[in-house]
SEDRENBA-365546 format. One record per residue: z, y, x of N, C-alpha, C in turn; residue in three letters. Coordinates in steps of 0.001 Angstrom, whole numbers, plus 500000, padded with zeros to 6 digits. Atoms other than C-alpha are relative to their C-alpha. Layout:
N
ZYXZYXZYXala/...
//
This chain:
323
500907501078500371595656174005271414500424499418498655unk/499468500333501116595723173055267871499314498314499403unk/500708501122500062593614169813268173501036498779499301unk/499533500931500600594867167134265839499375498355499980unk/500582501392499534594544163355266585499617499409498652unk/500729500434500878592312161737264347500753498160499151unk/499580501108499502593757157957265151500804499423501327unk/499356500432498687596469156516267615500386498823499841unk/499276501871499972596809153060268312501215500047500731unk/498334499926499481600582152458268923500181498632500657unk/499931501226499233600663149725271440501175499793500918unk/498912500465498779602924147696273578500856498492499670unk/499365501694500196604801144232274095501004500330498760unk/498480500365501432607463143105270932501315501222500353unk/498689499329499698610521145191270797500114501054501115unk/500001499536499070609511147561273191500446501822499425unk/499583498236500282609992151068270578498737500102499365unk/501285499700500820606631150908268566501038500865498724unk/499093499811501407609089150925265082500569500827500180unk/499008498775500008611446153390266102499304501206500399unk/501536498573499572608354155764267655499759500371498511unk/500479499544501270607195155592264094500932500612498642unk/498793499741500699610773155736262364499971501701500119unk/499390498851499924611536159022264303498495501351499876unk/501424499101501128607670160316263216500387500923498898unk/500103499969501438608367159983259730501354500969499884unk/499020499179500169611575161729260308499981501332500298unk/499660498825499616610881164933261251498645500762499115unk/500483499189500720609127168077259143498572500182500540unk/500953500377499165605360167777259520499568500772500716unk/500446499054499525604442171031260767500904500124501316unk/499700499923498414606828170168264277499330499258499873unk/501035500960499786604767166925264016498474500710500474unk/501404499575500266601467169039263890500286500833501444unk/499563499180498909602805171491266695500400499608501003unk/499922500570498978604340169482269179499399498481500411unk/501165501301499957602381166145268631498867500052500221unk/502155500151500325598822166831267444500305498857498984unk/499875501194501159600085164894264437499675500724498820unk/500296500223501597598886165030260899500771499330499024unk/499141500516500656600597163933258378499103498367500070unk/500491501331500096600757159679259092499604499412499078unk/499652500797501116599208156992257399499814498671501137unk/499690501163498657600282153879259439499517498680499703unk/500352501471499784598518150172259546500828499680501361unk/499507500906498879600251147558261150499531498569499751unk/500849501216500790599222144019261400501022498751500435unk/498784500629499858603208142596261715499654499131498536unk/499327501034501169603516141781257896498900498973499788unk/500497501615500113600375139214258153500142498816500761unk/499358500984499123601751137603261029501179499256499465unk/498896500875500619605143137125258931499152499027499059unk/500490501072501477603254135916255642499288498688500860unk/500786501123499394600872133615258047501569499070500395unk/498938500677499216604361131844259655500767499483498320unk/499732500891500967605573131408255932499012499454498948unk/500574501810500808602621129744254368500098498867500739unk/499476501713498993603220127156257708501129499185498948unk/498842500587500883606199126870255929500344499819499176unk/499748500460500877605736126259252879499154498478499572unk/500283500765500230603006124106253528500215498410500316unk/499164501144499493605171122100255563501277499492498960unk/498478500878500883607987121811253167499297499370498407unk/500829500990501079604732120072250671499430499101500759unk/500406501674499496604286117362253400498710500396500796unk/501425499436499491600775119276254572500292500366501186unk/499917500144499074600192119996257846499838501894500035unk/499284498494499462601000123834259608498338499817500014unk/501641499180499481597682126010259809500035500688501043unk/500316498951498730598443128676261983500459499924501066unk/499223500160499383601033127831263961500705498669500456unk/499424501699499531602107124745266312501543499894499069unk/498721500202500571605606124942265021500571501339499627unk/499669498988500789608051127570263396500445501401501210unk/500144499223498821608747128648266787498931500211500860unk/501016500526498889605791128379268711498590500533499815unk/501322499228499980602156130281269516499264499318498724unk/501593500029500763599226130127267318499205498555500565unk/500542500965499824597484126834266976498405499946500853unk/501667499731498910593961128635267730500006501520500083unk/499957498898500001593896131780269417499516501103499442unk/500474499104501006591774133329267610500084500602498711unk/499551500005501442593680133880264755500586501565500533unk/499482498841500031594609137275266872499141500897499499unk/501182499498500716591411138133265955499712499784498244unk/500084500010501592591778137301262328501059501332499867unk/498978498732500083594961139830262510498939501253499980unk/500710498773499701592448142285263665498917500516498698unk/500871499606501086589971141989260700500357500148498763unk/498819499630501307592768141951258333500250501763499832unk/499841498535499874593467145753259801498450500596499759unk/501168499546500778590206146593259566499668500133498798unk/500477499909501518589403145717255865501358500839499876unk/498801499133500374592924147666255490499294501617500195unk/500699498624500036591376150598257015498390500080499391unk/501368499584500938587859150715255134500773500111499010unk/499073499384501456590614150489251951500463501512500009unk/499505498462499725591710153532253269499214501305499869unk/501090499049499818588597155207253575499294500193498497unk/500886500274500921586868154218250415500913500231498800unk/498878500149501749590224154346248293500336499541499007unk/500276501286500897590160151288247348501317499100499442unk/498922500696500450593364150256245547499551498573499148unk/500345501397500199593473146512244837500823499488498543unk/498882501091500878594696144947241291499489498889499942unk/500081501522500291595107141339240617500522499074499533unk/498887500218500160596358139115238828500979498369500774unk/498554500782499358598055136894241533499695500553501442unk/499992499812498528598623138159245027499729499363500439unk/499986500477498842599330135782246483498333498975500089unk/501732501091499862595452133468245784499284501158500744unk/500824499138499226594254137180247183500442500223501059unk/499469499884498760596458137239250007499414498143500939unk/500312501666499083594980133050251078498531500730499890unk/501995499582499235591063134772250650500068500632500334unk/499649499156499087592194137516252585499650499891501351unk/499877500884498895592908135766255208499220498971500775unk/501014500838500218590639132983254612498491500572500490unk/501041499341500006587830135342254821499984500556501539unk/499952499530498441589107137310258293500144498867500758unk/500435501555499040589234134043260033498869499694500206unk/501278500315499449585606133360259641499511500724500425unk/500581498956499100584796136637260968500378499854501446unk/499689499765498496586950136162263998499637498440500358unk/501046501265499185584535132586264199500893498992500187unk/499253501221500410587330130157262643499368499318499221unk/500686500930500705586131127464260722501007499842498831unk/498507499709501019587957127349257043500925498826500251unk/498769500823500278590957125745256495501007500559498559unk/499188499580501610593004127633253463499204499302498705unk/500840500037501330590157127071251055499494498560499937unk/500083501559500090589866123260252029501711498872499841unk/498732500606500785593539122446250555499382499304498672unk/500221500184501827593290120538247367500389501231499380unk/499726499339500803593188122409244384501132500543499556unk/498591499979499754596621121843243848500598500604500753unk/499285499974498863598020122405247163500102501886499733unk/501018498181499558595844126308247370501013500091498578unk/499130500071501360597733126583243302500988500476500700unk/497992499598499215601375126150244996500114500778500482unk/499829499405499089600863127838247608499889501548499733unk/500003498614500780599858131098246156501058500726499210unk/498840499936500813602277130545243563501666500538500615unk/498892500222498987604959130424246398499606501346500368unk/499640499073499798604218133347247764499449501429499641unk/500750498894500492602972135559245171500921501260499916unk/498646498757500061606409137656244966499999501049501393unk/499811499295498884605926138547248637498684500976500346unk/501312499443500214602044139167248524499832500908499475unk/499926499077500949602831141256245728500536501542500642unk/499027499069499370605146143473247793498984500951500349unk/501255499738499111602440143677250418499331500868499496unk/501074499702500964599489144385247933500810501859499717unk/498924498729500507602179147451246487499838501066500816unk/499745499180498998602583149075249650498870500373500277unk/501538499440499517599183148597250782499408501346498734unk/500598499033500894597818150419247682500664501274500241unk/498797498595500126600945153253247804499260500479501353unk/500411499103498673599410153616251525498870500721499866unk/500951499730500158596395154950250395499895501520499485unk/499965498711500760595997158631250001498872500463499523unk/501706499104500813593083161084248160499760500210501352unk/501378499574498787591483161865251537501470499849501573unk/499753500131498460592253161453255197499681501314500937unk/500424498784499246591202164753256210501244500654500240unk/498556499800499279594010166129258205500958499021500792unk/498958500980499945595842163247258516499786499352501452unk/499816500933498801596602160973261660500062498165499747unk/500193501566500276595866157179261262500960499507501157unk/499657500861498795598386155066263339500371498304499465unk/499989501253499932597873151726264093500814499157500848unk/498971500835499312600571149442265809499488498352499836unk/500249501347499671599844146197267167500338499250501333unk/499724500681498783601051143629270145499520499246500246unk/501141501355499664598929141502272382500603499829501644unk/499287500100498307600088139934276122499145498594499565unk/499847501242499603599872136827277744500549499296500752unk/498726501429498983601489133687279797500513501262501056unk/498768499380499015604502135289281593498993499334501390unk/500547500184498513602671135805285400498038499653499872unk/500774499869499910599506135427284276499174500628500617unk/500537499396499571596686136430286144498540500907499598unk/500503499493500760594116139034285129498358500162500815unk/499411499082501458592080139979283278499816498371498929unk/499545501191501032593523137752280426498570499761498962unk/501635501115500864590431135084278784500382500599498299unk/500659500121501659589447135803275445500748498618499199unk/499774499170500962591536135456272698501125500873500321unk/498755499921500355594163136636274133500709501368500677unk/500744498622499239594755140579275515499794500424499354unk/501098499140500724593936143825274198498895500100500228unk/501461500045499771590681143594275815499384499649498660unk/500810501082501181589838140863273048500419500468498895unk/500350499912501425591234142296269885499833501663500236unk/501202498364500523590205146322270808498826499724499991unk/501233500217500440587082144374270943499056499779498666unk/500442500542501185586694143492267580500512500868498837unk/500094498654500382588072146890266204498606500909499403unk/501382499254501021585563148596263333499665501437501048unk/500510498996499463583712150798265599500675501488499234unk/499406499026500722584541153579262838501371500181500504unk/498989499416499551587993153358264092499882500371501541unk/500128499293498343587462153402267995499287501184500091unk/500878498707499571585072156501267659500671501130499728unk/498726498604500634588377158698266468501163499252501037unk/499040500491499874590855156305268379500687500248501602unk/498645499840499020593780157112271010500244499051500374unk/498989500595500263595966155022272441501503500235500325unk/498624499307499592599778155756272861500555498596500584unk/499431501439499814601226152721274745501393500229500782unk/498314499589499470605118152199274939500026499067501409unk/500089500398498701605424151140278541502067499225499910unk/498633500518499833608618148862278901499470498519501361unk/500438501418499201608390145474281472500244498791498995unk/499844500773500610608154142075279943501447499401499824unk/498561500459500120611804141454280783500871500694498723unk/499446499136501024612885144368279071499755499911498559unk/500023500310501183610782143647276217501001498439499294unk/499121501605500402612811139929276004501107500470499329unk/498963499641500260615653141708276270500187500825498507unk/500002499392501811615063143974273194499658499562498951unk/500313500861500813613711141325271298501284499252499708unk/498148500256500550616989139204271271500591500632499504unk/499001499165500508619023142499270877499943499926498440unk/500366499985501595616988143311267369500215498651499136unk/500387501166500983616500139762265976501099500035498750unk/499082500057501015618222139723262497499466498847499263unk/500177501152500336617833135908261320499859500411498536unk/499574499856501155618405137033257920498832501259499564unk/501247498881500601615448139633257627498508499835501071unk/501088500925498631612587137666259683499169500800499422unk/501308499022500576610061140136257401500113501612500492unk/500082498462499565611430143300258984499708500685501202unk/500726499166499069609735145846260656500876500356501108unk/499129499949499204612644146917262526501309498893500757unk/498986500555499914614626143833262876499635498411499936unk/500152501191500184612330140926262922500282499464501762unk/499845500508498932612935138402266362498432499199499867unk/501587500318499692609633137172267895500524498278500971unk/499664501322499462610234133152269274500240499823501693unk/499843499547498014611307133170273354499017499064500479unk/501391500974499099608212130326273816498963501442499812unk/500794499145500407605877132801271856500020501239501219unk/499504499006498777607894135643274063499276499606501212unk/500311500467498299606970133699277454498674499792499770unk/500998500498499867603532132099276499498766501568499220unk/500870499077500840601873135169274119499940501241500458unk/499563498493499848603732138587275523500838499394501477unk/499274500154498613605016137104279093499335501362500946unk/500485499174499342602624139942280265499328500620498943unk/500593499615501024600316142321279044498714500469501314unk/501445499446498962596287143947280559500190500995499759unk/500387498471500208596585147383279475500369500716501520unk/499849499889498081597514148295283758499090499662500195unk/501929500760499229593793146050284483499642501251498679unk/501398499714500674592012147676281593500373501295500503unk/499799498693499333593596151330282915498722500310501513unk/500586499930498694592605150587286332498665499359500392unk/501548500457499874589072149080285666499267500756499284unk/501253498755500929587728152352283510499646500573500551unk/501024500043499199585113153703284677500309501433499826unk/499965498891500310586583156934283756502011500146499873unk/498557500779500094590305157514284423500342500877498757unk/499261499718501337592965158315281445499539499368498849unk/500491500670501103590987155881279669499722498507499717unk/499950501585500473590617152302278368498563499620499328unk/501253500695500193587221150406278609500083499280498749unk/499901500537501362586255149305274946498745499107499845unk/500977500684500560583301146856274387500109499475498680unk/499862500656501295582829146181270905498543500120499069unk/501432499843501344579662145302268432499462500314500685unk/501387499245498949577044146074271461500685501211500301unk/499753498206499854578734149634271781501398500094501359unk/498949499664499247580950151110274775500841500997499773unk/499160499161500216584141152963274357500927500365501250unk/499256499251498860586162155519276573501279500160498739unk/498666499465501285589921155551274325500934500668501118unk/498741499511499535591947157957275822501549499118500206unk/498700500335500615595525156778276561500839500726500593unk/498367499490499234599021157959277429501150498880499887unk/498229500454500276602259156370278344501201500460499553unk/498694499604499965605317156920277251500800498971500298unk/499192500942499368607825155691279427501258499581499798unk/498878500192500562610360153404277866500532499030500720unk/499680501719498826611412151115280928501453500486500047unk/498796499952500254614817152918280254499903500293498738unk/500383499988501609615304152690276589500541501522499455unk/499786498662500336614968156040275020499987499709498345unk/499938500077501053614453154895271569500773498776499036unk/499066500631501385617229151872269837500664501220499730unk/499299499105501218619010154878268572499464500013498953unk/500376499503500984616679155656266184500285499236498617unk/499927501290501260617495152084264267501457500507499022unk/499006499837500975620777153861263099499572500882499167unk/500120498914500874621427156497260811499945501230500522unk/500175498953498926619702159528261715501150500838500349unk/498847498280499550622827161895261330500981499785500621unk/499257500549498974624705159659263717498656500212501518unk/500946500204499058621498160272266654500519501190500927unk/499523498653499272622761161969269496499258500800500556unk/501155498368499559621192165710270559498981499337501362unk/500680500530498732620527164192274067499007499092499834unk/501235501093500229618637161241272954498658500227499023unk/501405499263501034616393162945270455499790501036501186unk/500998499469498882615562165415273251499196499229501105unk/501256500954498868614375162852275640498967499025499290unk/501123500338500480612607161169273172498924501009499409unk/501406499062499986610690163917271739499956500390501083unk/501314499525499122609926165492274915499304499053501139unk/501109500915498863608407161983276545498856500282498940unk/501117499574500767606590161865272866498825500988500442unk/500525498475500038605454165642273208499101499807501303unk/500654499961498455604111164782276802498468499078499868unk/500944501198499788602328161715276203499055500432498634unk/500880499810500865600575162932273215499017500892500060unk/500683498542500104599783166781273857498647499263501350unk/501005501035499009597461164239277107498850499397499152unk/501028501117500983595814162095274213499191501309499460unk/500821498856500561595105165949272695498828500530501057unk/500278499084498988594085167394275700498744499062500188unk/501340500874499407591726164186276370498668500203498981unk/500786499676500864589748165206273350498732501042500102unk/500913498766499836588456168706274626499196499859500987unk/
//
């Protein structure tokens, strides 16, 4: 079977092995990728680094006396839930960039990183707030974090290749709710609610691969990683233990499994339209992947075999769901 995945959403609670799934991707020669995956050579959206930048304009607009936008406090959930849904339309316009090949210049990031933002908020049916700062305030604030925006902007463009044909799109993203919650989790909060609001164009190619760990476990690997000193990194940022308990205390992807109307697959409503997304687990409720955070030529034989062959399992399923 030589079927190559078009799109895989890389799902699962904080710290559960998304990053290191994608680490030990990128590490290996693409043609085993293509052969024992159904991989293409990646091009990966994630929608981590607007969650960091959103947590430091709070904070910068707090250290100018102004009041936090997104976030109750530096620790603490999202002021209005629906801002998971702004995350979501952020990835979206990322992927139409992708499609259309749309590299972005400018000359300040960071004023294009506040209408960015500004803009996916009223889609996900926020009312503004960035663009009703004084003049001033919106100025600073840009100013402040145009070095980081800039980064962003960099990468984003570098992610952008001449064509997508061949290639594998993966998308990584985390959604739960209140530790014990009962299901299925209200609108905003759940993958239900942001695969709902997913550009059709991507669900009509889209997988999902979901790292299966328990919410404890994810706690636990969240503490382990946290590196205070690199709160922007992909591999090493810590996620808040309220946030932990109140945002990712649980997760629906088990209800949305077991309420498809079609099994191996995940009920999609989005834009009037119904979706069947394939998924697979891979089972990380014993941790098969912190190795990968070291240096690969320290990774021991044993642990790279059990991680590629859960990979190899749970994917050649997502292939197989295709035919």
């Amino acid at each position: 079977m030589d079927r190559t995945l078009d799109c895989v959403l890389l799902l699962a609670l904080p710290a559960s092995g998304k990053s290191e799934v994608r680490r030990y991707l990128k590490s290996l020669p693409p043609a085993s990728c293509r052969k024992d995956f159904h991989l293409g050579d990646t091009v990966q959206l994630d929608d981590f680094p607007y969650v960091h930048l959103m947590r430091r304009i709070d904070d910068e607009l707090s250290a100018m006396k102004q009041a936090r936008v997104f976030f109750q406090a530096p620790d603490k959930p999202f002021v209005d839930g629906r801002d998971w849904g702004t995350l979501i339309e952020l990835v979206n316009e990322d992927y139409w960039d992708l499609v259309c090949h749309k590299r972005i210049q400018t000359a300040s990031a960071g004023r294009l990183l506040l209408e960015r933002i500004e803009h996916a908020a009223g889609l996900a049916g926020l009312a503004p707030r960035l663009s009703r700062l004084d003049g001033k305030t919106h100025k600073a604030l840009a100013q402040k974090l145009d070095a980081e925006a800039a980064d962003l902007l960099r990468e984003k463009n570098d992610n952008i290749p001449d064509s997508l044909e061949g290639r594998t799109l993966v998308m990584e993203f985390a959604r739960g709710g209140p530790d014990k919650a009962s299901m299925p989790l209200p609108a905003p909060l759940g993958y239900r609610y942001s695969l709902s609001l997913l550009d059709p164009a991507i669900l009509e190619r889209a997988s999902i691969l979901y790292v299966w760990v328990t919410p404890e476990e994810s706690r636990r690997k969240n503490h382990e990683r946290t590196d205070p000193n690199d709160p922007g990194s992909i591999l090493h940022h810590g996620v808040p233990i309220e946030v932990m308990l109140k945002d990712y205390g649980c997760d629906d992807m088990d209800w949305l499994e077991q309420n498809a109307r079609r099994p191996g697959t995940v009920p999609v409503e989005a834009r009037g339209r119904h979706f069947d997304l394939p998924v697979a687990r891979f089972d990380n409720r014993m941790d098969r992947t912190t190795f990968v955070r070291g240096d690969p030529k320290s990774w021991p034989a044993d642990k790279v075999r059990s991680l590629h062959d859960g990979l190899k399992d749970a994917l050649t399923r997502l292939a197989q769901a295709w035919h």
